[in-house]
C-alpha positions as CSV (number, residue, x, y, z in Angstrom):
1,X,37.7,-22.5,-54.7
2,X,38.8,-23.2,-51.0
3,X,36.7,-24.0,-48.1
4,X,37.2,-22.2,-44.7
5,X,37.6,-25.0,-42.2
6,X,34.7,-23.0,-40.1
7,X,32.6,-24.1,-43.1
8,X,29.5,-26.0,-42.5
9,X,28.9,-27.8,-45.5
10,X,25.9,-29.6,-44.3
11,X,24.0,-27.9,-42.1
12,X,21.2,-28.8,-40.1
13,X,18.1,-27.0,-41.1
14,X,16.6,-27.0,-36.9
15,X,19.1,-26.1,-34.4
16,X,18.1,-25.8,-30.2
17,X,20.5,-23.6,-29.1
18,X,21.2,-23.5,-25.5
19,X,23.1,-20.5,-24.4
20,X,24.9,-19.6,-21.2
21,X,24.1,-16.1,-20.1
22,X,25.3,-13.5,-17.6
23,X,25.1,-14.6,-13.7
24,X,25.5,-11.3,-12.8
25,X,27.4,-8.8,-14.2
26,X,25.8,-8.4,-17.7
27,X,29.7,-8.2,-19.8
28,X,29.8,-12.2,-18.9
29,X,28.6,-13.5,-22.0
30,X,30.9,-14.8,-25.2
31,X,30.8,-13.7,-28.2
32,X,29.9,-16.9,-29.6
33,X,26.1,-16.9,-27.5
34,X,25.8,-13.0,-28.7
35,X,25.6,-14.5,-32.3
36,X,23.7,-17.1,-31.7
37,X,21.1,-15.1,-30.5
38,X,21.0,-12.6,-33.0
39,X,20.5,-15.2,-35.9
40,X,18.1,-17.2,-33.7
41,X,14.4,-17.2,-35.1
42,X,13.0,-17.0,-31.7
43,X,14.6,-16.7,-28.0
44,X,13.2,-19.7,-24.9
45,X,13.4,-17.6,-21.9
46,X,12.4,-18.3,-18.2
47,X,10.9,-14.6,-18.3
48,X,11.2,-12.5,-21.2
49,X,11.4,-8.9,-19.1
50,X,15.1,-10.3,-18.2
51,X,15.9,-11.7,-21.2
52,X,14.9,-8.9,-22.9
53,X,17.1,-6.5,-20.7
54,X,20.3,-8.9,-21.7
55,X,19.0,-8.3,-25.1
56,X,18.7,-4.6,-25.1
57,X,22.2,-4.4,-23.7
58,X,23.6,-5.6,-26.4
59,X,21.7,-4.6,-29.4
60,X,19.9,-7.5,-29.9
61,X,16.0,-7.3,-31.8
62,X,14.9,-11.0,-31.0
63,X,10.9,-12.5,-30.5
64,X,10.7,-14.1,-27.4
65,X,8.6,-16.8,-25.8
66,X,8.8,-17.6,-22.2
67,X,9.4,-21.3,-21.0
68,X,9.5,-21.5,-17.9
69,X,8.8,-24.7,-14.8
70,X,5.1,-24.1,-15.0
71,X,4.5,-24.1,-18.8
72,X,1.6,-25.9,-20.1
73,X,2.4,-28.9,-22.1
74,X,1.2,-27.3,-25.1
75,X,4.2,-24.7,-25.0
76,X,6.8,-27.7,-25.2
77,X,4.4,-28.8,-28.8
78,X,5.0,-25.8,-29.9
79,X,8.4,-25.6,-29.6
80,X,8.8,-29.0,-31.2
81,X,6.4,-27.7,-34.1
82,X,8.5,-25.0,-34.7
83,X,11.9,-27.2,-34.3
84,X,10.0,-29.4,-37.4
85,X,9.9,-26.2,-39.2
86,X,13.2,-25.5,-39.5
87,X,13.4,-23.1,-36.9
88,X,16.8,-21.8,-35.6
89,X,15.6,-21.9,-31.4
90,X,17.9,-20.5,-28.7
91,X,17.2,-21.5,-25.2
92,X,18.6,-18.9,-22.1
93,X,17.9,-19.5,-18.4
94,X,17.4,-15.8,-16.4
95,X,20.4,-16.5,-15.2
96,X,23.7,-19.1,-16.2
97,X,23.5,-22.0,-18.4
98,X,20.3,-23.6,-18.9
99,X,19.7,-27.3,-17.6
100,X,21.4,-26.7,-14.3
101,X,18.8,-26.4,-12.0
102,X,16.9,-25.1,-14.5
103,X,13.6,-26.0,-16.4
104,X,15.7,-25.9,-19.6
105,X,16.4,-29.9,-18.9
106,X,12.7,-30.7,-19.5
107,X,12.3,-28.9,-22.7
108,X,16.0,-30.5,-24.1
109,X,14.8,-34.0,-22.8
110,X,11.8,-33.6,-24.4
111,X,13.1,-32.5,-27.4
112,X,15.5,-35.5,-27.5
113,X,12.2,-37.7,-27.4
114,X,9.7,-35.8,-29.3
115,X,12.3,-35.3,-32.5
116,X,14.8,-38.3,-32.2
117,X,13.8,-39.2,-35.9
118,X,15.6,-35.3,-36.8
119,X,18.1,-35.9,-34.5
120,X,18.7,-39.3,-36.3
121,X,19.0,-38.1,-39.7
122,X,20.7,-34.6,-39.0
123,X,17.8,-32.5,-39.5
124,X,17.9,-30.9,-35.9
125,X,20.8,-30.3,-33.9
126,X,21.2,-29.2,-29.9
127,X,23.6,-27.8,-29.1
128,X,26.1,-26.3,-26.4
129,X,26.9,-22.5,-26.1
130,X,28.9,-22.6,-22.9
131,X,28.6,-19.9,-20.9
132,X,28.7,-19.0,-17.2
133,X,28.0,-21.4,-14.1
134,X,27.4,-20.3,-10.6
135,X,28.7,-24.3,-9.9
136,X,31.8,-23.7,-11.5
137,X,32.4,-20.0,-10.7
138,X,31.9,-20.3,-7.0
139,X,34.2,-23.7,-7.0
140,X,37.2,-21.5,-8.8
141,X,37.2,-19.0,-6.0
142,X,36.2,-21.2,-2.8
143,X,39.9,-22.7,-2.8
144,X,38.6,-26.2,-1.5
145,X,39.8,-29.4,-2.6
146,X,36.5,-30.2,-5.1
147,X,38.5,-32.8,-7.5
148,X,35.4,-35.2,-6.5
149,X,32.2,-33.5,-5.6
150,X,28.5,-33.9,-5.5
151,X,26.2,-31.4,-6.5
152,X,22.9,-31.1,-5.4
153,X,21.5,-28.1,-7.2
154,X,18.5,-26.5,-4.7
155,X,17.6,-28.4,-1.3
156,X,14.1,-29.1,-1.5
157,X,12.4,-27.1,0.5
158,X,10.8,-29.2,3.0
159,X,10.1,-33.3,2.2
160,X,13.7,-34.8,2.3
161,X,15.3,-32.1,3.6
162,X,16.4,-32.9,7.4
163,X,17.1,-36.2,5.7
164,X,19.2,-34.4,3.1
165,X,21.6,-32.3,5.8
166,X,21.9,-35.7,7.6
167,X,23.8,-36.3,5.0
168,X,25.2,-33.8,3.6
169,X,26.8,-33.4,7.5
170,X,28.2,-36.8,7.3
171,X,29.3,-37.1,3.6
172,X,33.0,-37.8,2.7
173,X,32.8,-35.9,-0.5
174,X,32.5,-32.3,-1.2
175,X,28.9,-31.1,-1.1
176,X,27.8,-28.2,-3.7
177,X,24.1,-27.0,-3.4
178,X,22.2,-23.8,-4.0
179,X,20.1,-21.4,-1.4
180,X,18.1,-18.5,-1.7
181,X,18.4,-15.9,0.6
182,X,14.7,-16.8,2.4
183,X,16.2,-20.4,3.1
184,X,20.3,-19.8,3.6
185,X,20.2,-19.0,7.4
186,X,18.2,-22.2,8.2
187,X,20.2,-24.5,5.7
188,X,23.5,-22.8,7.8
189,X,22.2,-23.0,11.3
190,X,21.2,-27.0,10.5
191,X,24.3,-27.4,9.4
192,X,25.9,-26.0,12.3
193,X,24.0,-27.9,14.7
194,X,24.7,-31.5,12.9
195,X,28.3,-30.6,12.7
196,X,29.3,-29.2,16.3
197,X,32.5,-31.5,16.8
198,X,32.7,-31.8,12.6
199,X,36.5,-30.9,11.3
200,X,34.4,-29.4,8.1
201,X,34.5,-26.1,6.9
202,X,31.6,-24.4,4.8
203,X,32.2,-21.9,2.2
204,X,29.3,-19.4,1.3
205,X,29.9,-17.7,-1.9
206,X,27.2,-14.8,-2.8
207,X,26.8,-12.1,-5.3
208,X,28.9,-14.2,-7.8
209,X,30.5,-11.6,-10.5
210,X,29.1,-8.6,-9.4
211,X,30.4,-5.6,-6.9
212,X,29.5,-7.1,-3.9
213,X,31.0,-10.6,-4.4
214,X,32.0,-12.8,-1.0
215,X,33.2,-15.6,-0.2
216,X,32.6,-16.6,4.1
217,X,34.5,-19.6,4.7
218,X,35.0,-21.5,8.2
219,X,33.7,-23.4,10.9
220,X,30.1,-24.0,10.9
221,X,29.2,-22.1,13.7
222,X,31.6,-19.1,12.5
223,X,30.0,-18.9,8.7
224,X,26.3,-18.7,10.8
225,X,27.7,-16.2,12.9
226,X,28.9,-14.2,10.3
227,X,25.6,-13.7,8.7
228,X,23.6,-13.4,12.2
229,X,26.4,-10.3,12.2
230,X,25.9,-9.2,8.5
231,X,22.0,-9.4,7.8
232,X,22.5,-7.1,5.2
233,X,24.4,-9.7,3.3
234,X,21.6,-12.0,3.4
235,X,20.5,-11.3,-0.3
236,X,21.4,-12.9,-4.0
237,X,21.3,-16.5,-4.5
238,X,23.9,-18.4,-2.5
239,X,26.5,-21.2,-3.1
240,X,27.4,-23.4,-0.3
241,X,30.0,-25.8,-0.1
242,X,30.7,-28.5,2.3
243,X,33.9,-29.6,2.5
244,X,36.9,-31.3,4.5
């Protein structure tokens, strides 16, 4: 009898799942993460009314449980409880690939410590469903030289920050960072006030994969111009990039 070499022979009976979703347009998803969450016992979501609209989309029946940055510590023992059950656990963010900027890191690195004896004897495997990135999506489109970048997920919102675009303004390498639309004019006019005789260019890139997609790229002062011009652009989550 031959064995297809997509065989597993010895498979994990626990699996953590974590699964790249859509970042915007809802067809940005493989075929691979569909799967995986149609076999999965139970579906980790940030908030299941999104989740269960990706769901829906795609024919999917699935339980889900919300995880989400304020879940009680309880919720991450009954995840592992499940995991020592042999559960088959997917984990999605709303939106991208979980663990980037994301709760989802908590839950895996808690995992990691709370099973390490599974993990240790094969009984419970995590593992990578690639999917989309805002990070990388916005740095194939920016055209910017990002061979060597630091990313800095979201700014925090105030302790640190004024500190933070210090030196963001004055970095040598390529900075990547997130912004919601309630923050992205007063990240971009800071910016434009530490950087007035700066040879740096910023690239905005909003509305990543669906109709509206932009990318603003310039001077300092001409990407906050452009949005003092555009308000009505000022919506969506934002990805900014620093560079030379």
């Amino acid at each position: 009898m031959s064995v297809s070499p997509y065989s597993v022979l010895h498979a994990p009976s626990s699996t953590l799942s974590v699964v790249g979703t859509p970042i915007g347009n809802m067809d940005d998803i493989t075929l691979r993460a569909l799967r995986t969450l149609a076999e999965a016992d139970l579906v980790l979501c940030e908030d299941t009314r999104v989740t269960a609209r990706l769901l829906a989309r795609h024919g999917i029946s699935r339980t889900t449980m919300s995880y989400h940055a304020h879940s009680r510590l309880s919720r991450l023992d009954d995840i592992v409880r499940l995991l020592r059950e042999g559960k088959r656990l997917a984990l999605v963010s709303d939106a991208g690939t979980p663990g980037i900027s994301d709760p989802g890191t908590e839950l895996v690195a808690y995992v990691r410590r709370e099973c390490a004896d599974m993990l240790a004897d094969g009984s419970l495997r995590i593992e990578a469903i690639p999917g989309p990135s805002a990070l990388a999506a916005a740095l194939s489109v920016a055209g910017v030289p990002t061979a060597s970048f630091t990313f800095l997920g979201f700014l925090p919102h105030k302790k640190g920050r004024e500190t933070l675009m210090n030196e963001i303004a004055a970095s040598e390498r390529a900075i990547v960072f997130y912004e919601s639309p309630h923050r992205i004019m007063k990240a971009l006019t800071s910016l434009a006030e530490r950087m007035t005789d700066s040879t740096k260019r910023i690239t905005v890139v909003r509305e990543l994969t669906k109709i509206y997609e932009e990318v603003v790229t310039g001077a300092p002062a001409e990407v906050l111009a452009h949005f003092e011009e555009h308000p009505d652009t000022i919506r969506g989550e934002f990805v900014v990039i620093v560079s030379d």
